[in-house]
N, C-alpha and C positions, 0 to 999 in steps of 0.2 A: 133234526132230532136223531140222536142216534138210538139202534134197536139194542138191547142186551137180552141176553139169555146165559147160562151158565148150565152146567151139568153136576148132579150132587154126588160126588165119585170120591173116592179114594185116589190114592199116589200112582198105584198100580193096575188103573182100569184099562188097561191099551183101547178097549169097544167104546172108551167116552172118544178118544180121536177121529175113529172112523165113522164113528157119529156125527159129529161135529163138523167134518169134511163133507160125509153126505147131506148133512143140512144147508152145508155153506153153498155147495152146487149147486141142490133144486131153489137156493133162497137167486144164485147169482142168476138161475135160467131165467127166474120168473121177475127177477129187477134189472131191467139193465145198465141201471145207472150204477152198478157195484162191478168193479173193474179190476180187482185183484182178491184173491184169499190170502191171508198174509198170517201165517203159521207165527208170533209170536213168543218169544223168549228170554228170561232175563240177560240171558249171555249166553251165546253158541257152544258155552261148556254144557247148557242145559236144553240137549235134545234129544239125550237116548229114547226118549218114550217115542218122536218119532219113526225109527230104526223099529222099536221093538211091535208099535201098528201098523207099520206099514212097508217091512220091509227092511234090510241091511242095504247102508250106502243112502235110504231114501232120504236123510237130513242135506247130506253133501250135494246129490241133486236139486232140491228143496230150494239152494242157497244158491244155485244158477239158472231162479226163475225157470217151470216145471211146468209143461201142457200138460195135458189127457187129454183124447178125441173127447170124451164124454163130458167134460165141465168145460161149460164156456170159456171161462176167464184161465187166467195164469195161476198158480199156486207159487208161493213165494214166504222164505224161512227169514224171518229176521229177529236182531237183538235188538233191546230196549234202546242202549245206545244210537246202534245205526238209525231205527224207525224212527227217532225222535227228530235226526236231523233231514227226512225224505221229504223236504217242503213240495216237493212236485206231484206227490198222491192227491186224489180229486177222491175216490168213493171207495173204499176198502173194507171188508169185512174181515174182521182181525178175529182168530181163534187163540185167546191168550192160554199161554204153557207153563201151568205151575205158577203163575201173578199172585201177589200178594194184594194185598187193602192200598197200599201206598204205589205200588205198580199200574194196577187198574183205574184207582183214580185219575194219573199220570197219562193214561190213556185216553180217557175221558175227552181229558181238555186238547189233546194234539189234534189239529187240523185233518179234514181228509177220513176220518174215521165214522163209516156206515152203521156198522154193528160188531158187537161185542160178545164173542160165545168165550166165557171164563172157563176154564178146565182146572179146578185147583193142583194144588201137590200136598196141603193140607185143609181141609173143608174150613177150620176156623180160621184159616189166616187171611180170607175171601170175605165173613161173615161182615164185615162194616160194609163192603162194599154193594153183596147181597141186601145189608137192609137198609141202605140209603136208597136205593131204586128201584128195589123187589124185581127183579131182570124174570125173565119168563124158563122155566127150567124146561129145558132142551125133551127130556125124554118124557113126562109126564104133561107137558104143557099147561101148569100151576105155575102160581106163582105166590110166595113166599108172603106169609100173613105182612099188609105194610104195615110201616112204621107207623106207631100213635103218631097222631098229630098233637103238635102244642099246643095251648091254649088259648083262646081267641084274643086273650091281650098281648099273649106272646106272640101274634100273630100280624096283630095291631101293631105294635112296636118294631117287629122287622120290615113290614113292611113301608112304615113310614120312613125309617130306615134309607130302605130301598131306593126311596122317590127322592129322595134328600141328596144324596149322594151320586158321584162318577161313578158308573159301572162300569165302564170301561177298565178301570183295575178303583174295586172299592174302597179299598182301606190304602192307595200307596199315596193318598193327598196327605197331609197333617191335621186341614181338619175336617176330612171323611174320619182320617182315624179318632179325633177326639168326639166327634157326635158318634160314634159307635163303641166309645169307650161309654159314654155317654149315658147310650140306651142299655147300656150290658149292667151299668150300676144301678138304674133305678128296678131295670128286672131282677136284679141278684139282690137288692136289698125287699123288695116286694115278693116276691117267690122264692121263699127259702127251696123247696123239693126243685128248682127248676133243672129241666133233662137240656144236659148241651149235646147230647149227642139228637136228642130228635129236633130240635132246634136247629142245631147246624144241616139236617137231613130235608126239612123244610127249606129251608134258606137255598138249598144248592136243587132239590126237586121244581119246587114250585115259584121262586123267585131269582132262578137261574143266574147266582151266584157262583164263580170259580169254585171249583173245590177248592182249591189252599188258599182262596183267602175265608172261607166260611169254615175252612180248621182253625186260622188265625182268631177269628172271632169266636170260635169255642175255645180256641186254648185259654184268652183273655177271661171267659164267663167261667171257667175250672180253676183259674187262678185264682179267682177273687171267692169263689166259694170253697175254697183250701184255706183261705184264711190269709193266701198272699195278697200282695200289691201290684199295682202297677202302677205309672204316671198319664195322666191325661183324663179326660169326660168328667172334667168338675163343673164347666162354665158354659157347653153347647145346650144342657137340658134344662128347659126351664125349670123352678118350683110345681108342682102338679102334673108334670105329664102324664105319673102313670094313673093317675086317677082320667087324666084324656082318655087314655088310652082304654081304662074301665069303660068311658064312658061310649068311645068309637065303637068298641066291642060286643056293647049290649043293645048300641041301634042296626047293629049286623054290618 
């Protein structure tokens, strides 16, 4: 399970990094299964803020693996790119640097990855990420009102989903993806108001769905209530299920 936390900061906080660092250290003394601090970045063009908390020159150090007597572990700067391909990391607590919603998810699923303290560059460009997991806010130790939950047929329904299907990658069979084209039709036709965003936020919390494939399955439930199409989920759902599904829902 990994831990996340975030800090609710502006662009220009430099005191959310040296926060962030002192968290990572007393978090690495007291775990010892977390074996690197790993300073996170879209691209090594994006590290001034380093420099400006901690020092001139301290990113270019940063980036040739970095002691202190004082923290156990290594301190280490890397880019999205390079982190993505470090299959050799086992336990890292990543301090992401200005990440976005699509960056942090991306993080999420990469192997090797302990805990996540999010530092934005703009607070809403984090906020999906923020309310899919409600991450624990670094300086006040709150945590962000969670997401509604869906409704317990909407609940019914993914989860039967769920059990029906590879999860090992859900939707990349033909007919994973037609039984969940499937289930998205009798939900979109039965619940006009349906929320794909707290639905895909369940699906990926609590039924520990990939992120991008449980964006897939809300993109699919926002197309069809746009009024678009797609092909597929006419022939895996019987006649009646969501009335099943009313009914699983109301014997709890």
């Amino acid at each position: 399970m990994i831990h996340r936390y975030y800090i609710d900061c502006g662009a220009l906080d430099n005191e959310a990094y040296r926060d962030a660092l002192r968290f990572a250290a007393d978090a690495a003394e007291k775990d010892t299964t977390i074996e690197r601090i790993v300073f996170l970045a879209h691209t090594f063009n994006n590290t001034d803020m380093l420099d400006r908390a901690f020092g001139p020159g301290i990113a270019d150090k940063f980036r040739k693996t970095y002691r202190v007597r004082e923290i156990r572990v290594p301190i280490v700067l890397s880019s999205m790119a390079s982190y993505a391909k470090g299959f050799h990391r086992k336990a890292d607590l990543v301090i992401g640097m200005g990440l976005n919603d699509e960056q942090l998810f991306a993080v999420d699923d990469m192997w090797g990855v302990h805990s996540i303290i999010a530092i934005p560059w703009r607070r809403e460009g984090m906020n999906g990420w923020v309310d899919q997991w409600g991450p624990i806010e670094l300086r006040t130790k709150e945590r962000p009102s969670s997401s509604e939950l869906p409704s317990a047929v909407e609940q019914v329904a993914v989860r039967r989903l769920t059990e029906m299907i590879n999860m090992s990658g859900p939707l990349s069979h033909p007919n994973d993806e037609e039984d969940a084209k499937g289930v998205i039709r009798e939900l979109v036709k039965n619940i006009p108001d349906l929320d794909s965003v707290r639905l895909k936020s369940y699906m990926v919390r609590e039924l520990h769905w990939p992120n991008d494939e449980a964006e897939r399955f809300k993109g699919w439930v926002d197309a069809l209530k746009e009024g678009r199409r797609f092909q597929g989920g006419t022939r895996t759902i019987h006649l009646g299920a969501f009335q099943h599904w009313v009914k699983l829902a109301e014997e709890g």
